[in-house]
C-alpha positions in Angstrom: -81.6 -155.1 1.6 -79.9 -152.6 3.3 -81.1 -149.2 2.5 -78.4 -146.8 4.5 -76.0 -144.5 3.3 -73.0 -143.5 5.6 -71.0 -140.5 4.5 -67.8 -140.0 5.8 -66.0 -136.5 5.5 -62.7 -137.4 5.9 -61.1 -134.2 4.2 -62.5 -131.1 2.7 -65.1 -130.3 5.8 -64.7 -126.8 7.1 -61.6 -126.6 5.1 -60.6 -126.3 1.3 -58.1 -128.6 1.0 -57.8 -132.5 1.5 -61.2 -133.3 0.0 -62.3 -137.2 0.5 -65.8 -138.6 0.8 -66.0 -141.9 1.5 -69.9 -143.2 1.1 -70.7 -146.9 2.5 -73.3 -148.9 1.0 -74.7 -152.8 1.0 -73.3 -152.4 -2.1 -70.2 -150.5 -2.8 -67.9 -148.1 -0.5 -67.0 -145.3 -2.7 -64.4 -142.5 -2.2 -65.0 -139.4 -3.8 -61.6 -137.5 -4.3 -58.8 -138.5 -2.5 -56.8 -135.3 -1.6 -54.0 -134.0 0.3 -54.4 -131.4 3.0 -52.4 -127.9 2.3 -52.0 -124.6 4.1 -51.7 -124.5 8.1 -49.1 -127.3 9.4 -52.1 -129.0 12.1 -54.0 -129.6 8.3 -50.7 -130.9 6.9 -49.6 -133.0 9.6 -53.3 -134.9 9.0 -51.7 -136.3 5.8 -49.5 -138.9 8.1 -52.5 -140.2 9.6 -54.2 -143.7 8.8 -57.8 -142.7 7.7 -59.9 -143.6 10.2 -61.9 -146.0 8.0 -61.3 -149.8 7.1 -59.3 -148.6 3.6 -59.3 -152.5 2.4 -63.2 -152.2 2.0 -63.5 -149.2 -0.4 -64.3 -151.0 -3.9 -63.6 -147.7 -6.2 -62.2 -144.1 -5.9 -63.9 -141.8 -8.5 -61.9 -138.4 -8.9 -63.3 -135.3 -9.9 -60.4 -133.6 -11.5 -56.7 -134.0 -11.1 -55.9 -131.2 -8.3 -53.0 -132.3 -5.5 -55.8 -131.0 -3.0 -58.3 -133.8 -4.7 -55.2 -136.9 -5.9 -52.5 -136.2 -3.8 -53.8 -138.8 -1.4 -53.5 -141.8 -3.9 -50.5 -143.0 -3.4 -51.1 -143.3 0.9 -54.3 -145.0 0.4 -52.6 -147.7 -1.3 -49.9 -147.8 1.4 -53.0 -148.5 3.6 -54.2 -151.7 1.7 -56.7 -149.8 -1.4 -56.5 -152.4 -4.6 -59.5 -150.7 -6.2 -59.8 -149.1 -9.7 -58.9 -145.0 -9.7 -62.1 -143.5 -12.3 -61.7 -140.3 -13.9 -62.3 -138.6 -17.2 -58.9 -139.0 -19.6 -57.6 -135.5 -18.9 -57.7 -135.9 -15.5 -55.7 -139.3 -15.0 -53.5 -137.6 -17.4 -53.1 -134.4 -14.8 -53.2 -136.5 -11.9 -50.1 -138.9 -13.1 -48.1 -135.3 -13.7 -48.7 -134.3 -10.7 -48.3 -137.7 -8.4 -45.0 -138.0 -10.2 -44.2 -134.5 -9.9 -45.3 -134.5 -5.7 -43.3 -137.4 -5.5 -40.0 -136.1 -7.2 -40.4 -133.0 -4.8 -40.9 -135.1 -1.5 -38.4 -137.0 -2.5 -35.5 -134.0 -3.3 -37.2 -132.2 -0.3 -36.6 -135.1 2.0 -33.2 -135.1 1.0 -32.3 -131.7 1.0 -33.5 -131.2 4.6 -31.4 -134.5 5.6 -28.6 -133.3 4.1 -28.2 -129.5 5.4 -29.9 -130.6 8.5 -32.7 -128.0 9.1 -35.0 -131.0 9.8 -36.5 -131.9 12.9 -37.3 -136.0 11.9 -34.3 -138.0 12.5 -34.0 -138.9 9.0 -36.7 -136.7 6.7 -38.5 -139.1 4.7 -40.6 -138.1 1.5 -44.8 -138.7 2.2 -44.2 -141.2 -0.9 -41.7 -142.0 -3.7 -41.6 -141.9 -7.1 -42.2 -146.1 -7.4 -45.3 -145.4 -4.6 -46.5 -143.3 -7.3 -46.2 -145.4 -10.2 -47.9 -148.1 -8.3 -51.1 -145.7 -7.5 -51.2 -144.7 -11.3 -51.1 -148.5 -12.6 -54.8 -148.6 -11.2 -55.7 -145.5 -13.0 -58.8 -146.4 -15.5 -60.4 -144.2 -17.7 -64.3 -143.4 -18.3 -66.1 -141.1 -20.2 -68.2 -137.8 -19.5 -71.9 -137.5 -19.7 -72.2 -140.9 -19.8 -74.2 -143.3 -17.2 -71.6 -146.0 -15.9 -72.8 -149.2 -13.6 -71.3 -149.6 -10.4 -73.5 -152.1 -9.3 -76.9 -153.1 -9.0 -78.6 -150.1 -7.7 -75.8 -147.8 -7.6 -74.6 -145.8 -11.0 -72.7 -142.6 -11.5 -72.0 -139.5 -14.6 -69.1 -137.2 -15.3 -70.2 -133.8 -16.1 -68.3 -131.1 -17.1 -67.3 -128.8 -14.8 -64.7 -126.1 -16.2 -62.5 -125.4 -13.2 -59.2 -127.1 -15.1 -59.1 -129.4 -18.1 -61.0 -132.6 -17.3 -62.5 -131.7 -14.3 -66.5 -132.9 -13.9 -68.6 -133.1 -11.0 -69.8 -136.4 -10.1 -73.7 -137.7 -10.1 -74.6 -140.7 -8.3 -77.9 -142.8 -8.2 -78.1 -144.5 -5.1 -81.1 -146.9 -4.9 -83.1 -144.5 -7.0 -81.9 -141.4 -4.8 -79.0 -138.8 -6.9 -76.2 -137.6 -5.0 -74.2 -134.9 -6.3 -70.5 -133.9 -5.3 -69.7 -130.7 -7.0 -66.1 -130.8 -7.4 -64.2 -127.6 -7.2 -67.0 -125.5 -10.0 -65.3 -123.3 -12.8 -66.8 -120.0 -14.0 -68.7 -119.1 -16.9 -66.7 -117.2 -20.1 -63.6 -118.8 -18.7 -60.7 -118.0 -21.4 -59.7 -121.5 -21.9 -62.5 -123.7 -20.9 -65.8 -123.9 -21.6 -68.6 -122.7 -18.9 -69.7 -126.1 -16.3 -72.9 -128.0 -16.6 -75.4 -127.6 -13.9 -77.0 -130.4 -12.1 -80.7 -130.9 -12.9 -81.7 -132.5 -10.0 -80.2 -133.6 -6.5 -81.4 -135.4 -3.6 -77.9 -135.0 -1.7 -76.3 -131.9 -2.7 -72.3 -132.1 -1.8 -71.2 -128.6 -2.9 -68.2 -126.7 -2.6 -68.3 -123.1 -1.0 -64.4 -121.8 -1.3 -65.9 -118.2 -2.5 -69.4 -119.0 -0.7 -68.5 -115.1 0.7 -67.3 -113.2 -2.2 -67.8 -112.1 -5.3 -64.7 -112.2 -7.9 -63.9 -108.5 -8.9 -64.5 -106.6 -12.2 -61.1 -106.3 -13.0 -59.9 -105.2 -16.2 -57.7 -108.3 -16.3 -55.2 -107.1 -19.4 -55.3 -103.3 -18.0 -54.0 -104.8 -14.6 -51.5 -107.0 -16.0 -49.7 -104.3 -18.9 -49.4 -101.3 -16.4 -47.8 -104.1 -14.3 -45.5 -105.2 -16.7 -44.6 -101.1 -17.8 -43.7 -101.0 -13.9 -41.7 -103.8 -13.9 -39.8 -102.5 -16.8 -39.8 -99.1 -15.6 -38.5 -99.9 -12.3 -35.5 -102.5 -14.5 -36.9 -105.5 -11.9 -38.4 -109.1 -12.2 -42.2 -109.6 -12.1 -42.8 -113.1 -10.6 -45.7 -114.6 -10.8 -46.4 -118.0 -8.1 -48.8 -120.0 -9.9 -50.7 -123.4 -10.3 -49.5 -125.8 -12.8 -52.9 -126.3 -14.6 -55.3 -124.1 -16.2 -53.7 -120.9 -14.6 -50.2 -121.1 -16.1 -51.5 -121.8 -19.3 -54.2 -119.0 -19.0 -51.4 -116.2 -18.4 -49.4 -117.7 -20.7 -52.6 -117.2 -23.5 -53.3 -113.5 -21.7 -49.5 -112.4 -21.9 -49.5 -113.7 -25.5 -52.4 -111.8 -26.5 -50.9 -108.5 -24.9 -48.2 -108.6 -27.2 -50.2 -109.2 -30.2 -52.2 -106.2 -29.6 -49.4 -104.3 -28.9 -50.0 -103.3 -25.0 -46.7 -104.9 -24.0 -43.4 -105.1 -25.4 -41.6 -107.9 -26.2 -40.2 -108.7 -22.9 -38.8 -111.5 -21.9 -41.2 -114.1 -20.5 -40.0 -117.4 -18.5 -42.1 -120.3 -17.3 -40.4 -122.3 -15.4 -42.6 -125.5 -14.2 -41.7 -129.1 -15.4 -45.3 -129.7 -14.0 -46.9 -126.7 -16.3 -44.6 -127.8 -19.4 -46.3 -131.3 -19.3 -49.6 -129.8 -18.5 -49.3 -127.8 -21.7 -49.3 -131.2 -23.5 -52.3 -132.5 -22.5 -54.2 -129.5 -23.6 -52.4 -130.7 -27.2 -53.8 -134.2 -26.6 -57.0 -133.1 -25.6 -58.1 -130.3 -27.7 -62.3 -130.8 -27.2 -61.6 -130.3 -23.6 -60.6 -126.5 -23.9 -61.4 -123.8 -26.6 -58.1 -122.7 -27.5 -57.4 -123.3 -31.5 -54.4 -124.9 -31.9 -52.9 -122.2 -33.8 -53.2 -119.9 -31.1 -51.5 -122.8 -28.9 -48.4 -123.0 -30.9 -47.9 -119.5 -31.3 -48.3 -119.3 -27.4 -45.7 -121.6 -27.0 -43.3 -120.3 -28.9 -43.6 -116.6 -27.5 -42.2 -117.8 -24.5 -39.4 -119.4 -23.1 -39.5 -122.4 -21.4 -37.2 -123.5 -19.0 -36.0 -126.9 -19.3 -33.6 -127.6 -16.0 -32.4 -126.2 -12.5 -29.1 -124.9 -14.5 -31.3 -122.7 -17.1 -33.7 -121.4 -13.5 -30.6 -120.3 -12.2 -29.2 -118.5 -16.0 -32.5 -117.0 -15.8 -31.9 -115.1 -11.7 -28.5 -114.4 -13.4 -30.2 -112.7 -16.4 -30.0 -109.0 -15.6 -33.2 -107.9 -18.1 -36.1 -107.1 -16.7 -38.7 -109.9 -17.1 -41.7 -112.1 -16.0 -41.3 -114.9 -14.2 -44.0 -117.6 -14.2 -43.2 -120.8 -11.4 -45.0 -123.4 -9.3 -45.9 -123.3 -6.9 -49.1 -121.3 -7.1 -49.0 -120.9 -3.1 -45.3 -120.5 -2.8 -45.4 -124.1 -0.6 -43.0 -125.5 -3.4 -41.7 -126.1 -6.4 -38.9 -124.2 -8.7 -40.4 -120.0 -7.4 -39.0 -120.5 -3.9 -35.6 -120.3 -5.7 -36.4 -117.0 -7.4 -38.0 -115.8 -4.4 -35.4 -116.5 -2.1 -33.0 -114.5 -4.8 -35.0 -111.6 -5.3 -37.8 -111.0 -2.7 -35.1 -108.9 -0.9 -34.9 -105.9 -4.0 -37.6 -103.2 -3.9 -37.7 -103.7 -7.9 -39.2 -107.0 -7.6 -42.9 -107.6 -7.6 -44.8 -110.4 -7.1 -47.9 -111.2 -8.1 -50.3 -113.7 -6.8 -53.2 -114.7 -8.9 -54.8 -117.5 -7.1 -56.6 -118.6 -3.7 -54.2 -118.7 -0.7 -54.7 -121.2 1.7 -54.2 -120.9 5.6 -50.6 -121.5 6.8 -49.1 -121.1 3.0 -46.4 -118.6 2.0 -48.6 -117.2 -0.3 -51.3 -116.0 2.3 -48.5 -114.4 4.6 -47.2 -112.7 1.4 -50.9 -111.5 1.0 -51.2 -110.5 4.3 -48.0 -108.1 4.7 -46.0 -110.0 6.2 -42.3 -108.3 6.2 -40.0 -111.7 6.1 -40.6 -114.9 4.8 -38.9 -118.4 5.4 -37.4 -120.5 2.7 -34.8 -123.6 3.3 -34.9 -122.9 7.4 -34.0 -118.9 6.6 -35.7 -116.1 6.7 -35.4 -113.6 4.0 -36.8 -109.4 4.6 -39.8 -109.0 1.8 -38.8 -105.5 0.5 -40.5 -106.6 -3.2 -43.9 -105.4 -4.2 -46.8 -107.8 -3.3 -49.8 -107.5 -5.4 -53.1 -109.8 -5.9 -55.5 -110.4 -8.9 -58.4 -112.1 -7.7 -60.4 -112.5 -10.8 -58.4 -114.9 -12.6 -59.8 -117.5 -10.1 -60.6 -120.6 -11.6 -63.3 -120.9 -8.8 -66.8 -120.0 -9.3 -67.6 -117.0 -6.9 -70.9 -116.7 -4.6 -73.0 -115.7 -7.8 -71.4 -118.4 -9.8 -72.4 -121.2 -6.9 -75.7 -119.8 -6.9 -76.0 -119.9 -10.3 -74.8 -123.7 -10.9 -77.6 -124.7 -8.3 -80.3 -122.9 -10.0 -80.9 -125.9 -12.6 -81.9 -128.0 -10.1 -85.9 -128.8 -10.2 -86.5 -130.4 -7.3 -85.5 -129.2 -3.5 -82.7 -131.7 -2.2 -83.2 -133.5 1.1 -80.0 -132.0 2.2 -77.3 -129.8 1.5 -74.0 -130.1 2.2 -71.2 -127.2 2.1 -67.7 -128.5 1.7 -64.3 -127.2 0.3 -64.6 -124.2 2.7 -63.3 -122.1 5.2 -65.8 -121.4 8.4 -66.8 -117.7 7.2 -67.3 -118.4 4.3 -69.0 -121.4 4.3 -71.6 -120.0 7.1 -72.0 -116.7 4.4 -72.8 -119.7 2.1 -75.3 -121.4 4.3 -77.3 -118.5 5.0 -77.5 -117.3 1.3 -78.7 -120.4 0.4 -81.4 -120.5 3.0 -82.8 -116.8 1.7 -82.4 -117.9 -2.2 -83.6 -121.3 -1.7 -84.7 -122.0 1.2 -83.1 -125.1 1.3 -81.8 -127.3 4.5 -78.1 -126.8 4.8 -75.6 -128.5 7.0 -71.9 -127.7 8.0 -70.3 -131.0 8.3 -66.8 -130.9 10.2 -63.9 -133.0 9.5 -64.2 -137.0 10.3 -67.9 -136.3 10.8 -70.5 -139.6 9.8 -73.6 -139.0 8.5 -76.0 -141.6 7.9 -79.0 -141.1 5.4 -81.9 -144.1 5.1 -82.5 -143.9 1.3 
């Protein structure tokens, strides 16, 4: 029998976005993830492409959480001939059907909006897939459990583990003819306030591992200090606080933080919207799923109803029209999409607007040039002067940090053959590398994108 393994990094290799691993055995040819690229438009424009592999011969796509950056691929694959079964833990088939549908709807308006005022350079725009093309990717969705070994095949059988990060996200372990291979995911962090701190691996002979903040360490920030004197500015100064976020886990999370400042009295009863049909669907499957999070459902329904949650386009545009000051809470979390361009657009020209980004900003996103300064921004083929207040927390993150990595591999008993750093930028992933050699003193490789390696197990 044929004992080789060929790993193919066909996303997610000296970048964080588009992550998808396809390994190829006598066996089974399995894809790990199955993401789209984000952030700087050469990345984007890789989403077009065929992948570079024979798609008809992968047998199974296991998913380790329900991130655009780790799903949004589906629906292309299938374009390119996948029939397969799509694996993942019941949260995150449930996350990744919200957001394929929700991708889909935007491509779709985005498409035709572009056709129809003509700022488009493609003689017609056409969405990267539909609404049906996404229906069709989610009929192959089938559910497995966590912490459970599941047969693949003969010699080849794989776990969910729990992972924090977002609600149903695991990292993935694989036996492969007796050798473990173990793709990290995207990691949480530990005393998370709505999910419960990730497993660690125990042992790994092929260490996949994601290195987005192998060069930092999150900040000690007094989290509710930051957010109430931000809030007593925005009131102060009679203006909007809008806040770009992701859909899952971090809308929910500043919805429970901006709850709990009210109830201990260090804000006043302003006026909070969320306005994300993505985050208002994400909130129910933290209802359906409650032994995936630790939030009691008490505190869930009181959550919910301290805030106001915007239903349609006509109630976005009631709230711009609302002249109270108030918080703003809207996809997308890197301003690439999604219902906070239109506040944006409105009201990143007033000095008494502040934005606030509370997530990673990838290369080439809105978000990152907001981060960097920049002093006008583009939206719908204008460009609008940023004159509103830009500020950052870092430590609501829902990606482990240096320490955190570090941390996660410290379980592991025996010293993997090889390590792999994925899901990163260059700088930091080369940080990464080299603190692991000193801590480890492990092997580590860099692999670049489309790169083939081939291991004889």
């Amino acid at each position: 029998m044929d004992k080789t393994v060929k790993v193919n990094f066909l996303g997610a290799a000296g970048v964080v976005t588009g992550s998808k691993f396809l390994i190829e055995t006598s066996e089974r040819n399995i894809l790990i993830d199955c993401g789209m690229f984000q952030g700087l438009k050469a990345l984007r424009e890789l989403n077009w492409s065929d992948l570079p592999v024979e798609v008809k011969a992968i047998d199974v796509v296991l998913l380790t959480h329900g991130h655009l950056d780790h799903v949004g691929y589906l629906p292309r694959l299938i374009k390119q001939g996948f029939t397969g079964k799509i694996i993942g833990t019941a949260p995150t088939l449930a996350i990744a059907e919200i957001i394929l549908k929700d991708s889909a709807k935007i491509h779709e308006e985005e498409a035709n909006k572009a056709n129809k005022e003509k700022y488009t350079k493609h003689k017609p725009a056409i969405p990267f897939y539909t609404k049906i093309e996404a229906e069709k990717t989610i009929a192959l969705f089938q559910v497995e459990l966590s912490n459970k070994w599941l047969q693949l095949s003969e010699n080849i059988s794989y776990r969910f583990q729990y992972n924090g990060h977002i609600i149903g996200a695991t990292f993935i372990e694989m036996d492969i003819n007796g050798k473990r291979f173990v793709f990290s995911g995207d990691i949480g962090r530990p005393n998370d306030y709505l999910l419960d701190d990730p497993k660690k691996p125990e042992w790994a002979d092929y260490l996949f591992i994601e290195s987005t903040y192998g060069n930092k360490l999150h900040p000690k920030e007094n989290i509710e200090e930051v957010l109430s004197n931000l809030i007593n500015e925005t009131i102060h100064k009679k203006g909007n606080l809008i806040i770009p976020s992701f859909a899952v886990e971090r809308l929910q999370t500043l919805m429970y933080l901006l709850w709990k400042l009210y109830k201990k009295n260090k804000i006043p009863n302003i006026p909070i919207f969320v306005d994300s049909p993505m985050g208002n669907n994400v909130l129910e499957v933290f209802k359906r799923f409650p032994k995936w999070h630790k939030l009691a459902m008490a505190d869930y329904n009181a959550m919910c109803n301290h805030i106001n949650i915007i239903q349609s386009y006509k109630e976005t545009w009631e709230t711009i029209d609302d002249k109270r000051s108030k918080i703003i809470i809207a996809g997308s979390g890197m301003v690439t999409g999604g219902r906070v361009l239109t506040y944006l657009q409105q009201l990143i020209d007033e000095a008494s607007t502040t934005v606030l980004l509370v997530g990673y900003q990838a290369e080439g996103t809105r978000g990152r040039q907001l981060q960097e300064g920049v002093h006008e921004i583009r939206f719908f083929g204008k460009y609008y002067p940023v004159k509103a207040t830009i500020k950052q927390i870092e430590s609501l993150s829902a990606h482990a940090d240096q320490n955190d990595l570090l941390g996660w591999m410290s379980n592991i008993k025996n010293i993997p053959e090889k390590v792999f750093l994925i899901h990163g930028e260059p700088n930091a992933q080369d940080a990464f590398r080299v603190k692991i050699k000193d801590t480890f003193n492990w092997n580590v490789t860099i692999p670049k994108l489309t790169d083939v390696v081939k291991l004889l197990i």
